[in-house]
C-alpha positions in Angstrom: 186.9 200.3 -12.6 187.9 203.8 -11.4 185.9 205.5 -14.0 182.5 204.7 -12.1 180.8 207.2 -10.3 179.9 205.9 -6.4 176.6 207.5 -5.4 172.8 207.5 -4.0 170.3 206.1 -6.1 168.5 208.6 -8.0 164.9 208.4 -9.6 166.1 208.3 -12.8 168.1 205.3 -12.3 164.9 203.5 -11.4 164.7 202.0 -15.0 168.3 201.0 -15.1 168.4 199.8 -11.9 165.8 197.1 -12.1 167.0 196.2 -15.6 170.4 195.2 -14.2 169.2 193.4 -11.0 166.8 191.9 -13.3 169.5 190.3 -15.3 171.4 188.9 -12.4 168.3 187.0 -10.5 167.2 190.3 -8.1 163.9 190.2 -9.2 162.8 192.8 -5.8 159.3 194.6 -7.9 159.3 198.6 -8.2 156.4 198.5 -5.0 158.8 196.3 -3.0 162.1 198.6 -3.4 159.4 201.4 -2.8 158.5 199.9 0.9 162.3 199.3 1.8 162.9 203.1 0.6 160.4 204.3 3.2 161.7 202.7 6.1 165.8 202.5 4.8 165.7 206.1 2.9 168.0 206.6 -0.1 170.6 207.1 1.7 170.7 203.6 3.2 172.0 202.7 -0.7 174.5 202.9 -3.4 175.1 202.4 -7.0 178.0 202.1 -9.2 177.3 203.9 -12.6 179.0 204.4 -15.9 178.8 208.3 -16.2 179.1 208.6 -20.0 176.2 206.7 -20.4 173.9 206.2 -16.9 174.4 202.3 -17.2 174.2 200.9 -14.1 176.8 198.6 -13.3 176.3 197.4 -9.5 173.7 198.5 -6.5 174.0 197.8 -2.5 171.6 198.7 0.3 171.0 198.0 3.5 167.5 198.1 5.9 168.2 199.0 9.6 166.9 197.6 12.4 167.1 199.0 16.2 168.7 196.2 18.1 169.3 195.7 21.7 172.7 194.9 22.6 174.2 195.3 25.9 171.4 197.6 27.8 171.1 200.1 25.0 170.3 200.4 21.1 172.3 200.1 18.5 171.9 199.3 14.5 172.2 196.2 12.8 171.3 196.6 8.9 170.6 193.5 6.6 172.4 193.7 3.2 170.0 193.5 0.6 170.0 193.6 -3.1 173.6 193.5 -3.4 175.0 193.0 -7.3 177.8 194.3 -9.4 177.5 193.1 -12.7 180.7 191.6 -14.3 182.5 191.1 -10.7 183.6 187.7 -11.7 185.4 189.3 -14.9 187.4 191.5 -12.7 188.0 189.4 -10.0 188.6 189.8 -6.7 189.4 193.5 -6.9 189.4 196.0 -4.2 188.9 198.8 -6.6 185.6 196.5 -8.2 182.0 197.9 -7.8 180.8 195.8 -5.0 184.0 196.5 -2.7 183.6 200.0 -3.4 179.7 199.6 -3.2 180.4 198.0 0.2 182.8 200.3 2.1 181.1 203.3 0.6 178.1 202.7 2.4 179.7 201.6 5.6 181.6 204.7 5.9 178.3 206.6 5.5 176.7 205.0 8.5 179.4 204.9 11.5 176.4 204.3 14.1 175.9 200.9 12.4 177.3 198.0 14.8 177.0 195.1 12.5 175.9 194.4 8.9 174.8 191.1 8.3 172.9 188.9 5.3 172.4 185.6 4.0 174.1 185.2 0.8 174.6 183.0 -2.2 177.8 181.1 -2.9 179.1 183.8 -5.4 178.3 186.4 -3.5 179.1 185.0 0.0 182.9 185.1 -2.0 183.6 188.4 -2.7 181.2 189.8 0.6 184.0 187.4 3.0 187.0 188.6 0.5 186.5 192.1 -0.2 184.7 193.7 2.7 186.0 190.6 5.8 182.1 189.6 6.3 182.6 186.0 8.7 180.1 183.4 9.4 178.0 183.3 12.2 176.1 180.3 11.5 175.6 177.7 8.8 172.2 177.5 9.1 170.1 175.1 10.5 166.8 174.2 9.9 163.8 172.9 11.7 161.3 170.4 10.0 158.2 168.5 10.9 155.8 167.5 8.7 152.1 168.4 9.2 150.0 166.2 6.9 148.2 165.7 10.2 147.5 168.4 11.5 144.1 169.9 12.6 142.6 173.4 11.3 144.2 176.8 12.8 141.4 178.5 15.3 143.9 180.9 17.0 143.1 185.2 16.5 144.3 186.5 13.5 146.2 189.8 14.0 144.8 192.5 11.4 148.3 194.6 13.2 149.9 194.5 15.9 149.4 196.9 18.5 151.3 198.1 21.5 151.3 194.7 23.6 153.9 193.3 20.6 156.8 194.9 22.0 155.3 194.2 25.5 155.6 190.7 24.9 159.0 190.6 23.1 160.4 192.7 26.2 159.1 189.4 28.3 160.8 187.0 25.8 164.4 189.2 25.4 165.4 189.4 29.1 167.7 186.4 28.0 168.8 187.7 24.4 172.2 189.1 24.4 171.4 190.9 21.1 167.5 191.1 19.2 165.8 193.4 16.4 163.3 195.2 18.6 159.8 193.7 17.6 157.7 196.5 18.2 154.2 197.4 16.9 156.4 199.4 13.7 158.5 197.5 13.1 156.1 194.3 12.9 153.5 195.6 10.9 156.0 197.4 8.2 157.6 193.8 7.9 154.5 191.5 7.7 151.3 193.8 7.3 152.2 196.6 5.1 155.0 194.6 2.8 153.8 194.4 -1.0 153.2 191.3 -2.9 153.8 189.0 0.0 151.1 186.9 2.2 152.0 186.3 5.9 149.4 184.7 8.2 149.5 186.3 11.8 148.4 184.0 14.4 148.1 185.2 18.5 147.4 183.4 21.8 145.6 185.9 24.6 144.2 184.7 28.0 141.4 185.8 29.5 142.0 189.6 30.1 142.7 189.7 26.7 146.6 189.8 26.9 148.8 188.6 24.3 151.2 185.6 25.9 152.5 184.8 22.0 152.3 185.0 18.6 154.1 183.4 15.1 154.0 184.4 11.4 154.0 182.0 8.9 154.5 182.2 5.1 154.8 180.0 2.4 158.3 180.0 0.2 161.7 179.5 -0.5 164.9 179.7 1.8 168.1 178.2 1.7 167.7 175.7 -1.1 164.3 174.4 0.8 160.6 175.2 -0.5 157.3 174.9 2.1 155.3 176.4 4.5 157.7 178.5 7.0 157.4 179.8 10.7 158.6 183.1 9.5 158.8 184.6 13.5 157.9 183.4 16.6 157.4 185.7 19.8 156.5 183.3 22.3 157.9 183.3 26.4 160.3 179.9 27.2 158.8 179.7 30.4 155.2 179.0 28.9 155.8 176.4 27.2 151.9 175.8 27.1 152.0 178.7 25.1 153.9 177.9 23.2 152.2 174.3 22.3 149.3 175.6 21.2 150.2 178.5 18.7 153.0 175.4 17.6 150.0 173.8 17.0 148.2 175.9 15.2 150.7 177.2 12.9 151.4 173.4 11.7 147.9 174.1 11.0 148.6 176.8 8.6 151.0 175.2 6.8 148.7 172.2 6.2 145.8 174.3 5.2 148.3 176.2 2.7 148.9 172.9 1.2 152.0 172.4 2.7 153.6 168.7 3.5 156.2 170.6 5.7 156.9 173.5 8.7 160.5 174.9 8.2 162.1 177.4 10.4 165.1 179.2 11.4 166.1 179.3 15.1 169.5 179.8 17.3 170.9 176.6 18.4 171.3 178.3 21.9 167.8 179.2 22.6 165.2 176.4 24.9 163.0 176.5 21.9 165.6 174.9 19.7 165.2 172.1 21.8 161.6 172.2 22.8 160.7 171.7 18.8 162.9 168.6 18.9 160.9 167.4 21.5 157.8 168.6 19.9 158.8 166.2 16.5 161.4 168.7 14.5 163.8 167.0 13.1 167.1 169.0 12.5 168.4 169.7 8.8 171.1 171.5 6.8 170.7 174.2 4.9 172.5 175.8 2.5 172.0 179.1 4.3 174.5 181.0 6.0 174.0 183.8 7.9 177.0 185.9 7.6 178.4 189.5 9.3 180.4 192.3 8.9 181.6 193.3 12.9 182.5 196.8 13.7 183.1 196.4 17.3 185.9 194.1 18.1 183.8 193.0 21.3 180.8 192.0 19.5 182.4 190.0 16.7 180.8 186.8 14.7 181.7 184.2 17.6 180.0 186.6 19.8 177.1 187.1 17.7 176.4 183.0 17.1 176.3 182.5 20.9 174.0 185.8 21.6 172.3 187.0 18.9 168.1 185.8 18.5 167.0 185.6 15.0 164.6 184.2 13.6 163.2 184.7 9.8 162.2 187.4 10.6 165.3 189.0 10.8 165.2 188.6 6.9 163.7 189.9 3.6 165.0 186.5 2.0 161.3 185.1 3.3 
């Protein structure tokens, strides 16, 4: 495949590009890629193109997210929309569209300290065999069902405002690495996203501070369909808190028509083991949250033991 040409998307290959995600399941709309271009840029992706005749033959991207690691800020970027059309036929080739795709776009960024994604079977192949992405977690799931649950009552968040990253500084004092959840960075991922419904729920006390918050969605993740607690933002040491926005978003998910409340949570954190207590039941999934490490000291083993995610931390929900 050395004939293909390596290079930022270009509004002409708008048509193109779409057509040939289309056709291998990336179904992300023309608003949606929009979006992602505003916060990413152009130059956060790459496509492999046949220059005789414009065809597209592969596409990779990336969105960025400030993280926190170690006492200072660094960039973790999600791998999104990653195809190359015919990979399979050529095997698994160094010289291929996707490894090219891959390491063309790492060596654009050399501030990025990790990229990371959850990825499908065939993909999760060639992403651990051509560019040395490891697992960090096969991922878990939390489940409870909520057939009897009451009506949600907590505020509804329009948008967030500046006590978001106020309370996610109060919840990442033990994180050893977290997206930073400020006010921009919430409400570009769950106000101002096209085509998708979240439902933003907070807790405030009396002076009218924010002590918590979740998101919840309905949808499909990791071969599971239902409601889903999409983030939570929630201090361990309230569990009261905690409790009653637990409470309400079961709520959610049973006024959605739901059966179920799914979500995604580190093995390592308290609230892993405060939803047990709270009647989740633990589940596989067929999720796995891989990474591509470019710090020897922050590698995949490091990341499983320190790193908070949550759904949140992807545009798979």
């Amino acid at each position: 495949m050395t004939g293909l040409e390596i290079r930022v998307p270009r509004p002409a290959d708008e048509g193109a590009l779409l057509a040939a995600g289309a056709a291998l399941g990336c179904t992300r709309t023309a608003a949606e890629r929009a979006w992602l271009a505003a916060r990413a840029g152009a130059a956060r992706a790459r496509v492999a193109v046949l220059p005789e005749d414009g065809r597209v033959l592969g596409h990779y991207a990336c969105v960025p997210r400030t993280t926190w690691i170690a006492a200072r800020e660094a960039v973790f970027a999600e791998v999104l929309d990653a195809f190359a059309p015919r990979a399979e036929a050529h095997g698994l080739q160094r010289e291929g569209p996707y490894a090219r795709l891959g390491h063309a776009l790492s060596e654009a960024h050399p501030e990025d300290l990790v990229h990371h994604g959850y990825f499908g079977r065939a993909e999760w192949r060639m992403a651990n065999a051509l560019l040395d992405f490891e697992v960090v977690r096969n991922q878990c799931l939390l489940v409870r069902g909520c057939v009897d649950a009451g009506v949600p009552a907590l505020e509804e968040l329009a948008r967030f405002d500046h006590q978001a990253k106020w309370l996610w500084e109060r919840c990442s004092g033990a994180f050893g690495a977290a997206a930073i959840r400020d006010e921009g960075y919430l409400n570009w991922r769950f106000v101002e996203r096209p085509g998708v419904r979240y439902e933003r729920r907070g807790l405030r006390d009396a002076n009218g501070i924010l002590r918590g918050l979740y998101v919840y969605r309905s949808g499909a993740f990791g071969g599971r369909s239902g409601g889903w607690l999409v983030e939570w933002i929630v201090p361990p040491e309230e569990p009261q808190v905690g409790e009653r926005l637990l409470a309400d978003a079961l709520a959610a998910a049973r006024a959605d028509g739901q059966r179920e409340l799914a979500c995604a949570l580190p093995e390592w954190s308290p609230w892993f083991e405060a939803f047990q207590r709270a009647g989740f039941r633990v589940v596989a999934s067929e999720a796995v949250l891989a990474a591509r490490c470019f710090a020897r000291k922050y590698d995949e083993v490091w990341l499983r033991d320190h790193w908070w995610t949550t759904l949140a931390d992807t545009l798979a929900l």
